[in-house]
LUMDREN-606922 format. One record per residue: z, x, y of N, C-alpha, C in turn. Coordinates in nm, 3 decimals. Each point is the difference from the previous one (the first is absolute). Layout:
<nodes>
{nZ:Z, nX:X, nY:Y, caZ:Z, caX:X, caY:Y, cZ:Z, cX:X, cY:Y} $
...
</nodes>
This chain:
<nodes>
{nZ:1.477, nX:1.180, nY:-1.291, caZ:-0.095, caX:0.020, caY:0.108, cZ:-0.100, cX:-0.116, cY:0.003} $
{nZ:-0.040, nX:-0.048, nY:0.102, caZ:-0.108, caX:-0.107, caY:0.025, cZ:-0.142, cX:0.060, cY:0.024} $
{nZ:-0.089, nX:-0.097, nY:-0.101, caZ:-0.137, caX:0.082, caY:0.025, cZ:-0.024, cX:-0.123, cY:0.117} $
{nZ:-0.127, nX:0.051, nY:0.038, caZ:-0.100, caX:-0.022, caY:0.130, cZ:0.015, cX:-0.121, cY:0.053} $
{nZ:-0.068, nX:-0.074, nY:-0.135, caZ:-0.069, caX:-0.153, caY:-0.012, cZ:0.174, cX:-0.032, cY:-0.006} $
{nZ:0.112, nX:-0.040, nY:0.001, caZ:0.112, caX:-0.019, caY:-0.009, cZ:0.049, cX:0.019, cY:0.131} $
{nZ:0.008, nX:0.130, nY:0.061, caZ:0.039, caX:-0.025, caY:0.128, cZ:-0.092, cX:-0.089, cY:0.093} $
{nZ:-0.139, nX:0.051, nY:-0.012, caZ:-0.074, caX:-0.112, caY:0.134, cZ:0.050, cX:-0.144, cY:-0.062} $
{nZ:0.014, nX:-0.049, nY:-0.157, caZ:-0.013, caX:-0.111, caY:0.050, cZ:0.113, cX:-0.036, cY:0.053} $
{nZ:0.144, nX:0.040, nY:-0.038, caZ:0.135, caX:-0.013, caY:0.014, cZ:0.048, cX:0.010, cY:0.214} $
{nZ:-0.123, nX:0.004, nY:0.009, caZ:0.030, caX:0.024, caY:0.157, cZ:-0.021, cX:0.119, cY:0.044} $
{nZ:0.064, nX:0.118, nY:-0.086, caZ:0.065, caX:0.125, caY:0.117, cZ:-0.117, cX:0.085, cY:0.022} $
{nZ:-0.141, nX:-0.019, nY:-0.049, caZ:-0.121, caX:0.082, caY:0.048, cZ:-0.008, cX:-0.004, cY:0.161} $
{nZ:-0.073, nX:-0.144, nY:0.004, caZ:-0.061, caX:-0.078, caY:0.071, cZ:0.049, cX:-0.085, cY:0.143} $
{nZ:0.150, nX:-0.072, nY:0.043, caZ:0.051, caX:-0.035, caY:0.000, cZ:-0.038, cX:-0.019, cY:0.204} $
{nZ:-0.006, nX:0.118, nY:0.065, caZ:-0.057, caX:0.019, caY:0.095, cZ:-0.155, cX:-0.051, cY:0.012} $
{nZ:-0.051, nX:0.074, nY:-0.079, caZ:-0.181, caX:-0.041, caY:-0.012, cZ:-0.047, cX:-0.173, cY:0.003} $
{nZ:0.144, nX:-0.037, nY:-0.050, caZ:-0.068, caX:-0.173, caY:0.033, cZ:0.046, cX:-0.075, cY:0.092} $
{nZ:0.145, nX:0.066, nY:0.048, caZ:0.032, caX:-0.083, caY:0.098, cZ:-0.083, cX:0.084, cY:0.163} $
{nZ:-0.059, nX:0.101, nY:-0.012, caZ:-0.133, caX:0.050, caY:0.099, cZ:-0.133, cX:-0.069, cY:-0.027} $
{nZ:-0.042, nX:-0.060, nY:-0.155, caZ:-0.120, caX:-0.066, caY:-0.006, cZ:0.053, cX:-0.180, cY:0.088} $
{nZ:0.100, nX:0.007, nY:-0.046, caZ:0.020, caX:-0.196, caY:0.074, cZ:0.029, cX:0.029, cY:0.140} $
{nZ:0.074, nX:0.062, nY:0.071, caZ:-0.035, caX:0.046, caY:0.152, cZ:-0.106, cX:0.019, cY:0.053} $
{nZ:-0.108, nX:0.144, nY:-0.079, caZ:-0.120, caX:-0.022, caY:0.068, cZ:-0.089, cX:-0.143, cY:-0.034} $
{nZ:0.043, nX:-0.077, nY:-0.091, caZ:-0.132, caX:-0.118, caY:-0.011, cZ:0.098, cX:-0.115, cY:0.109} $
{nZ:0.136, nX:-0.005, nY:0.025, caZ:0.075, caX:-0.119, caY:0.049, cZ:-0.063, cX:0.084, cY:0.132} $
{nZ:0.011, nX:0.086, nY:0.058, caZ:-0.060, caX:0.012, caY:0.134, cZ:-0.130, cX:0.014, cY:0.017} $
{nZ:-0.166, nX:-0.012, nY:-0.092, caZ:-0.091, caX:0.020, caY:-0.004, cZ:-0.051, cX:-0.066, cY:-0.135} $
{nZ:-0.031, nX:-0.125, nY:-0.050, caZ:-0.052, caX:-0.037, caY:-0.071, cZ:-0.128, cX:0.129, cY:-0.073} $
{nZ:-0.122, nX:0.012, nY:0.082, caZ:-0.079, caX:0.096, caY:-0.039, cZ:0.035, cX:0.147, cY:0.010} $
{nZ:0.107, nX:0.050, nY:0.003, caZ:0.074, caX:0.124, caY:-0.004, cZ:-0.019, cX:0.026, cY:-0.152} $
{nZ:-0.117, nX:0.097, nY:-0.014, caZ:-0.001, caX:0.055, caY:-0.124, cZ:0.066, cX:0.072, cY:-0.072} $
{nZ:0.063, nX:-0.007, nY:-0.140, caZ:0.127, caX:0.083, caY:-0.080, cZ:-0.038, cX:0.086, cY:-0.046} $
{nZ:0.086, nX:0.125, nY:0.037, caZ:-0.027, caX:0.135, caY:-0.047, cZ:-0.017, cX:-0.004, cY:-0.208} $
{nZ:-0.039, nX:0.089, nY:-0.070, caZ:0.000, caX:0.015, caY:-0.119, cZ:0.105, cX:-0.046, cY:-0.070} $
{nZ:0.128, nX:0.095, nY:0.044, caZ:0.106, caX:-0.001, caY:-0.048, cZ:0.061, cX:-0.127, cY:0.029} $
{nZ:-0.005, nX:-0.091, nY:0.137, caZ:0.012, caX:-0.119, caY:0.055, cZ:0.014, cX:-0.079, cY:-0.108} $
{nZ:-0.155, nX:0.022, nY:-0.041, caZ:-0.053, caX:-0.149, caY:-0.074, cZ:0.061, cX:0.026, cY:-0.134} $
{nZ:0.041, nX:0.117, nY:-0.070, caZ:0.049, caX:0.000, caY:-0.168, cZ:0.096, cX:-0.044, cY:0.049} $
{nZ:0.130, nX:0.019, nY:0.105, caZ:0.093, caX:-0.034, caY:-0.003, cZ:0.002, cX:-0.144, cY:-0.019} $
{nZ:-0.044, nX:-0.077, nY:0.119, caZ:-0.023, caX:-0.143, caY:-0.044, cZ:-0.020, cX:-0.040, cY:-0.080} $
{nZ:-0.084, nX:0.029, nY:-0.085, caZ:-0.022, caX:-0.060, caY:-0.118, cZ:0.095, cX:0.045, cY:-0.116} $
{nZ:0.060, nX:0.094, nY:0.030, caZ:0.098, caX:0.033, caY:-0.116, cZ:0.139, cX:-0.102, cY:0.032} $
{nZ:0.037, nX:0.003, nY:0.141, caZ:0.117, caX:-0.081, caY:0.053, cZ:-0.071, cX:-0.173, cY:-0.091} $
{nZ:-0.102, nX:-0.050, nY:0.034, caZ:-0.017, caX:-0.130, caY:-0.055, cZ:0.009, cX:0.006, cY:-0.137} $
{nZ:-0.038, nX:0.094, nY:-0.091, caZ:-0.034, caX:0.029, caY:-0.149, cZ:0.193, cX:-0.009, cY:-0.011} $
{nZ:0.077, nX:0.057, nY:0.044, caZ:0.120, caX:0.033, caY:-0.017, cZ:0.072, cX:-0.154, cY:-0.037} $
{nZ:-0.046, nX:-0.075, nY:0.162, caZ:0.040, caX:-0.100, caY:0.025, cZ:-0.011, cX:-0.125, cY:-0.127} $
{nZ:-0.086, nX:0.026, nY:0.030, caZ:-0.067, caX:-0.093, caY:-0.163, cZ:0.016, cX:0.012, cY:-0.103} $
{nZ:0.020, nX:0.120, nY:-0.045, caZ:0.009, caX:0.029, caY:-0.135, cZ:0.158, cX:0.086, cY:-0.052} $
{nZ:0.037, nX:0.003, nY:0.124, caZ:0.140, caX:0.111, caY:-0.058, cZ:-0.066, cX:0.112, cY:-0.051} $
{nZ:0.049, nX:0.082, nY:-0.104, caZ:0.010, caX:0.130, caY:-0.089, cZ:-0.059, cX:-0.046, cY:-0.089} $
{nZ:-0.057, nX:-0.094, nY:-0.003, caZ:-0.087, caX:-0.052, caY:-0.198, cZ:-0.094, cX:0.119, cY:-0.027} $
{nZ:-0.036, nX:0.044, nY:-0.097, caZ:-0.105, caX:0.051, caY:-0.052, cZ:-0.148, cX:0.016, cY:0.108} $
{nZ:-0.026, nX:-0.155, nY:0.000, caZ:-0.146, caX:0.043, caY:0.063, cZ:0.042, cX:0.017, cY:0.113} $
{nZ:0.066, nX:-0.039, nY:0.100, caZ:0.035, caX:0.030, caY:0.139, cZ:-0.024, cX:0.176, cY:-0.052} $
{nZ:0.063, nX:0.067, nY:-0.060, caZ:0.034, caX:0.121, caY:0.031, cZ:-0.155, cX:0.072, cY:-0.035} $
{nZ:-0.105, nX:-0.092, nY:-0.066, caZ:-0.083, caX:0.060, caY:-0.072, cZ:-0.100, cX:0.002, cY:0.142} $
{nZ:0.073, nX:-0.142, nY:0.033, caZ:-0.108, caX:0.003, caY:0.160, cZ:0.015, cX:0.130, cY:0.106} $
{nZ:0.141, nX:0.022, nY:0.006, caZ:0.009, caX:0.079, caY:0.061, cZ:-0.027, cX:0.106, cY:0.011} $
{nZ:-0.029, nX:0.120, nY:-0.154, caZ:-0.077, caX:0.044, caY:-0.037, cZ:-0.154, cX:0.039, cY:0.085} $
{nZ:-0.055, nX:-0.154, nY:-0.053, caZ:-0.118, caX:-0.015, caY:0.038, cZ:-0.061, cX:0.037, cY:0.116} $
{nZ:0.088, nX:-0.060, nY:0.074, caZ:-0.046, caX:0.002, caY:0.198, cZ:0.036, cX:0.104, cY:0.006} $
{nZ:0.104, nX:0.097, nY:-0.030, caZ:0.023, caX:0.116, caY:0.075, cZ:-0.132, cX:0.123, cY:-0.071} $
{nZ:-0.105, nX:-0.027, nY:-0.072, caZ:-0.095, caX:0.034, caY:-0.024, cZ:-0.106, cX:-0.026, cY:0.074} $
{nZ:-0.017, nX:-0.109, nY:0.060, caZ:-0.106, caX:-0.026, caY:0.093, cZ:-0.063, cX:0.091, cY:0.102} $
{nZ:-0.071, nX:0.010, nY:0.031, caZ:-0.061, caX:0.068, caY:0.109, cZ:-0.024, cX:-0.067, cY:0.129} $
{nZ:0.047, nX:0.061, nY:0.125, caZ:-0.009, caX:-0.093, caY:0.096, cZ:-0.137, cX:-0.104, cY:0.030} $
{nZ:-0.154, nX:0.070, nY:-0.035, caZ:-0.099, caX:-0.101, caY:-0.044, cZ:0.044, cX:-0.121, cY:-0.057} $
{nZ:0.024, nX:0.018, nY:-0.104, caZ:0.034, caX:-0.128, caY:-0.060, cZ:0.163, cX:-0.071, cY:0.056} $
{nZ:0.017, nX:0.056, nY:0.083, caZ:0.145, caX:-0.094, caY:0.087, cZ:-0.062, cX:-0.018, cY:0.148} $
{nZ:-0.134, nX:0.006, nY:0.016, caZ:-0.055, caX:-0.035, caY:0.131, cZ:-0.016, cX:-0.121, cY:0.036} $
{nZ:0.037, nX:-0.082, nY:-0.100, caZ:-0.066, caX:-0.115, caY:0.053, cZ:0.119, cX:-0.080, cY:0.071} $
{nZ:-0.004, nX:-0.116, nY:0.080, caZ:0.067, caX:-0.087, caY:0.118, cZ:0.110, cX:-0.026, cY:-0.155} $
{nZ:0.137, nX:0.051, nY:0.094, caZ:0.147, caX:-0.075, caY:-0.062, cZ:0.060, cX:-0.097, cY:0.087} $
{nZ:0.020, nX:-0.119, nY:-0.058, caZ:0.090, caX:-0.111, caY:0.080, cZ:0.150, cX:-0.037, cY:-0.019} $
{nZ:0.078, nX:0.012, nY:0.099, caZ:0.108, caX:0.045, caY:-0.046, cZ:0.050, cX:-0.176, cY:0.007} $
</nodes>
């Protein structure tokens, strides 16, 4: 069985949620990203970058702890 941090980063969480965050910013630069929007993104780049290593997964972890406060601020895609 796959835990959490394994599936989002592996793709199959998320997979929709980012290709809806690069649509709404490719048709609206200031088109603000929903909560879930913005972990996705950043988990898709964390993925990208890092594969399955350790800290990637530790990151992943991390953000899906966040609170949308602290994911308020401007994402550039």
């Amino acid at each position: 069985m796959m835990n959490r941090q394994h599936a989002i980063m592996t793709g199959v969480v998320f997979p929709r949620l980012v290709a809806s965050a690069v649509a709404k910013r490719a048709e609206n630069p200031a088109a603000p990203l929903s909560h879930a929007e913005t972990i996705a993104v950043l988990l898709d780049r964390t993925r990208n970058r890092w594969g399955d290593s350790p800290a990637a997964l530790e990151l992943a972890e991390r953000l899906g702890n966040l609170s949308g406060r602290e994911l308020a601020l401007p994402l550039r895609l």
